[in-house]
Structure formats: structure tokens, C-alpha cells
LOMARNU-205939 format. One line per 10 residues: number of its first residue (from 1); their letters; for each residue x, y, z of N, C-alpha, C, O. Coordinates in steps of 0.05 Angstrom, whole numbers, always signed. Example, Ala and Ser with C-alpha at 12.3 -4.5 7.8 and 13.67 -1.06 7.14 Angstrom:
1 = as = +264 -114 +156 +246 -90 +156 +264 -66 +156 +285 -66 +169 ~ +257 -45 +142 +273 -21 +143 +258 +1 +157 +268 +23 +161
! end
This chain:
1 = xxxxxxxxxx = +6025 +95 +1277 +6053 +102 +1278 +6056 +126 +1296 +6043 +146 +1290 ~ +6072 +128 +1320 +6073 +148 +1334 +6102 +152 +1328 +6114 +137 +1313 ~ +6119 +181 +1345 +6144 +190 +1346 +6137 +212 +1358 +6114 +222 +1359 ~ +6157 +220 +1369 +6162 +243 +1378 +6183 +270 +1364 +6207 +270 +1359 ~ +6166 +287 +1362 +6178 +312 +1338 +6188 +333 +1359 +6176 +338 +1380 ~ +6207 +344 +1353 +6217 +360 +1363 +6224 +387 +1348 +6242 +386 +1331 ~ +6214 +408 +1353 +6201 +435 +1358 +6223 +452 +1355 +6237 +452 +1376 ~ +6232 +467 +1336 +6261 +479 +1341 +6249 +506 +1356 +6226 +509 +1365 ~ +6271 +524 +1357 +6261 +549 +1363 +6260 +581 +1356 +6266 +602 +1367 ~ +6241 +566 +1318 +6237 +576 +1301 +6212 +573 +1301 +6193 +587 +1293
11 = xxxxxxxxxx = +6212 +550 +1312 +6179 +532 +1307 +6173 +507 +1300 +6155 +491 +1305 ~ +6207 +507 +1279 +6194 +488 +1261 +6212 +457 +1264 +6235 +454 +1273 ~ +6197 +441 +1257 +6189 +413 +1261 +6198 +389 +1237 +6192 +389 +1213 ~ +6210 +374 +1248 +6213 +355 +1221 +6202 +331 +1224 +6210 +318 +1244 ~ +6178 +315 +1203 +6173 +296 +1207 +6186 +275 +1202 +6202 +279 +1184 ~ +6185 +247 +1211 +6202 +226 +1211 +6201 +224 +1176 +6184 +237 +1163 ~ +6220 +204 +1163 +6220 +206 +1134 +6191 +174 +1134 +6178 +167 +1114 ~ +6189 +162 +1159 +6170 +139 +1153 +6149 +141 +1151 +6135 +125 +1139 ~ +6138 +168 +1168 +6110 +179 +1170 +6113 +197 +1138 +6099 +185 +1121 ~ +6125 +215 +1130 +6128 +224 +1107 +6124 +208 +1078 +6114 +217 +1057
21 = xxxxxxxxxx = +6138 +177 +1083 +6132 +172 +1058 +6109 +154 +1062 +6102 +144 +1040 ~ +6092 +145 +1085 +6072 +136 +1089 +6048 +161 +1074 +6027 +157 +1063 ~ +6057 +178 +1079 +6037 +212 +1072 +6040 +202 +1046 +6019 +198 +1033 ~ +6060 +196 +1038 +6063 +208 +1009 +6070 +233 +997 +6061 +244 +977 ~ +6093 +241 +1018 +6096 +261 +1021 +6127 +260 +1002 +6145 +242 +1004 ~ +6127 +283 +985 +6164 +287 +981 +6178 +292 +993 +6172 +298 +1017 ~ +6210 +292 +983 +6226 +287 +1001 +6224 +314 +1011 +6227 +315 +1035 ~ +6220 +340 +996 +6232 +370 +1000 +6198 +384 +995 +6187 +386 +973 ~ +6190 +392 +1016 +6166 +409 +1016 +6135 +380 +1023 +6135 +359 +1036 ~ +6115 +396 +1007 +6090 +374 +1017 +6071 +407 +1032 +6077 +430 +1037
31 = xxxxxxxxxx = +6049 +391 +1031 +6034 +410 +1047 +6019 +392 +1066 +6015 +369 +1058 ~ +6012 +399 +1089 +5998 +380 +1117 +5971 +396 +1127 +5979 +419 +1122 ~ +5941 +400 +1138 +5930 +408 +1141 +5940 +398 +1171 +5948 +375 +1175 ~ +5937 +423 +1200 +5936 +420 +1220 +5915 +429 +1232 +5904 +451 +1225 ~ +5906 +414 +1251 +5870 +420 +1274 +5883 +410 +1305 +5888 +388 +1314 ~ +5884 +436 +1314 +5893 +438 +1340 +5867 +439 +1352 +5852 +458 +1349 ~ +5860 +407 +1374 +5828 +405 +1383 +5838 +424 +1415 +5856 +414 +1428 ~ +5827 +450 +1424 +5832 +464 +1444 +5823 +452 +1470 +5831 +459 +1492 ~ +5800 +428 +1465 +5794 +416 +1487 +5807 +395 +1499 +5809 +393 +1524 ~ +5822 +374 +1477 +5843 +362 +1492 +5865 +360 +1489 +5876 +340 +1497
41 = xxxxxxxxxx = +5882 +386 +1473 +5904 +396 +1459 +5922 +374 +1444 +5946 +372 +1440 ~ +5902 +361 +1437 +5909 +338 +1414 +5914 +356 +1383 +5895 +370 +1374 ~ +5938 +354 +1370 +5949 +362 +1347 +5939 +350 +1326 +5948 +328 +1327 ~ +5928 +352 +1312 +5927 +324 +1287 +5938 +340 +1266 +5934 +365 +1265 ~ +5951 +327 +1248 +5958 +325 +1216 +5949 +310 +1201 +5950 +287 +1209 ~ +5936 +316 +1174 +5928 +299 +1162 +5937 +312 +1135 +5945 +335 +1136 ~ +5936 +297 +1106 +5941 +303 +1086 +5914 +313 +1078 +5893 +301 +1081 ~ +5917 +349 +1061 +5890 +345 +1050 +5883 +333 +1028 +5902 +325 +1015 ~ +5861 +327 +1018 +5845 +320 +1002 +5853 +332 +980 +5858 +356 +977 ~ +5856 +306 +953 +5867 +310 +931 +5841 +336 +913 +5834 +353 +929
51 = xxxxxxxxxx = +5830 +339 +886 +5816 +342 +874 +5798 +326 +864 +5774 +333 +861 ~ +5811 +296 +856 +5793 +282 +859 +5775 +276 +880 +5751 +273 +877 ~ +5792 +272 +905 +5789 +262 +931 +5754 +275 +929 +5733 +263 +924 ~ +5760 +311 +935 +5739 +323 +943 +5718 +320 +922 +5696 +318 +931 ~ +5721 +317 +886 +5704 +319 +864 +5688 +281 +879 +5665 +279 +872 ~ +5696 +261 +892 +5689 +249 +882 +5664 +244 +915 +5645 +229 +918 ~ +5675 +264 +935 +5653 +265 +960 +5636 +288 +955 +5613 +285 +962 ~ +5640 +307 +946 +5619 +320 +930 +5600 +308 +911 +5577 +318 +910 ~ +5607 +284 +894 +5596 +277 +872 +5561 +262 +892 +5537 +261 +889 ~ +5579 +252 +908 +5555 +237 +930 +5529 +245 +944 +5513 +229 +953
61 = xxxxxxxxxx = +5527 +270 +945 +5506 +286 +948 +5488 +309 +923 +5472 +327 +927 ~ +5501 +298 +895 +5491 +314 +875 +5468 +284 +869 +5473 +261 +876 ~ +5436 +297 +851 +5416 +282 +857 +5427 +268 +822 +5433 +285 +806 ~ +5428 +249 +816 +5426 +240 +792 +5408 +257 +773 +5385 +263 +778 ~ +5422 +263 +751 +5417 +277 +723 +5408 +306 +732 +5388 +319 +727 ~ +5431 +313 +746 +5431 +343 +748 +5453 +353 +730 +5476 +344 +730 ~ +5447 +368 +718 +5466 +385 +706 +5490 +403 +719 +5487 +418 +739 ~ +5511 +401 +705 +5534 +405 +717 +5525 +447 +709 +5514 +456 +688 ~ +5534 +462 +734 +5530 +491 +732 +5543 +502 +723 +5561 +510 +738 ~ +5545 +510 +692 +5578 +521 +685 +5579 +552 +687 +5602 +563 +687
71 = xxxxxxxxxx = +5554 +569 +689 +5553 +600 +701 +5541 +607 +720 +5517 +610 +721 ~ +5558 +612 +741 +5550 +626 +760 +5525 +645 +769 +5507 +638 +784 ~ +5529 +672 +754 +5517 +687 +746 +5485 +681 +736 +5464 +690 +745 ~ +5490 +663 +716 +5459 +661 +698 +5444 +644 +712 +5420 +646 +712 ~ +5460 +619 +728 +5446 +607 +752 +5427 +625 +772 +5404 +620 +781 ~ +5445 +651 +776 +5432 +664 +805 +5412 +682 +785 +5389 +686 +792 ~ +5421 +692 +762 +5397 +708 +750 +5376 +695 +744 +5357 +710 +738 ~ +5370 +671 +743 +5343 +645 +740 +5327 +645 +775 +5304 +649 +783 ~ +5351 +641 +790 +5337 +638 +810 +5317 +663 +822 +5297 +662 +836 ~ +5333 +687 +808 +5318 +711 +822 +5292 +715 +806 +5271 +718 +818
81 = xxxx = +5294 +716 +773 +5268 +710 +760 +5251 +685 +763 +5231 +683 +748 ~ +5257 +665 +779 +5230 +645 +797 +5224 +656 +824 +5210 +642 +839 ~ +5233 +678 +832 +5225 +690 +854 +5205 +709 +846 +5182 +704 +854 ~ +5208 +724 +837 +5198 +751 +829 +5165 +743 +816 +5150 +761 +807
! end
């Protein structure tokens, strides 16, 4: 889906309501992640990543029957007493 957005001169920008509710976007606010590529000044928007989204591409690189880390702290104080 392409369009052309037009740029007030504030800044700001309204997206079409078709690309919006394609996002899944509400009618009033939404948040958009933007990556301006400097090499071929291609704009992209994309929606970020829900909680699950990210819990469930994280989940993909944890090794089966690892334990989930619930202190910080006592984690890094183990690691320094297998150093020592």
C-alpha cells in the first residue's frame, strides 16, 4: 500500500485512515517506530513489537529447561563466586 503524506510545517504528518487501520492503529494516537536508512533515504514505519511479540522471539534462543532469572543481583553474585 503506498500514498503520499504530506508534511505540515510543524512536522507533522497524517497517515491515511487505510494504512492506520491496516496497523491496527486507533483512531486518536498509536505509537510507530521510524528508521530513516541514510544511504538511500528510504523512511520506513513499522509498528513495534507487542510483549508477546518480543517474549515469544526471545523465547527462541533460550536452551530448553533453563530456568527463568527472577534476581538480577544473586544471578551476577553466583557468577562472580565461579570466577573467583
Amino acid at each position: 500500500m503506498d500514498a503520499n503524506i504530506t508534511v505540515t510545517s510543524k512536522g507533522q504528518a497524517t497517515l491515511p485512515v487505510a494504512m492506520r487501520r491496516r496497523l491496527g492503529l486507533a483512531d486518536s494516537g498509536g505509537v510507530l517506530h521510524a528508521h530513516l536508512d541514510e544511504d538511500t533515504g528510504e523512511l520506513v514505519l513499522t509498528k513495534p513489537p507487542t510483549i508477546s511479540e518480543l517474549s515469544e522471539r526471545i523465547s527462541r534462543h533460550i536452551k530448553p529447561g533453563t530456568r527463568p532469572l527472577l534476581n538480577v543481583d544473586q544471578f551476577y553474585q553466583s557468577q562472580r563466586e565461579l570466577r573467583s
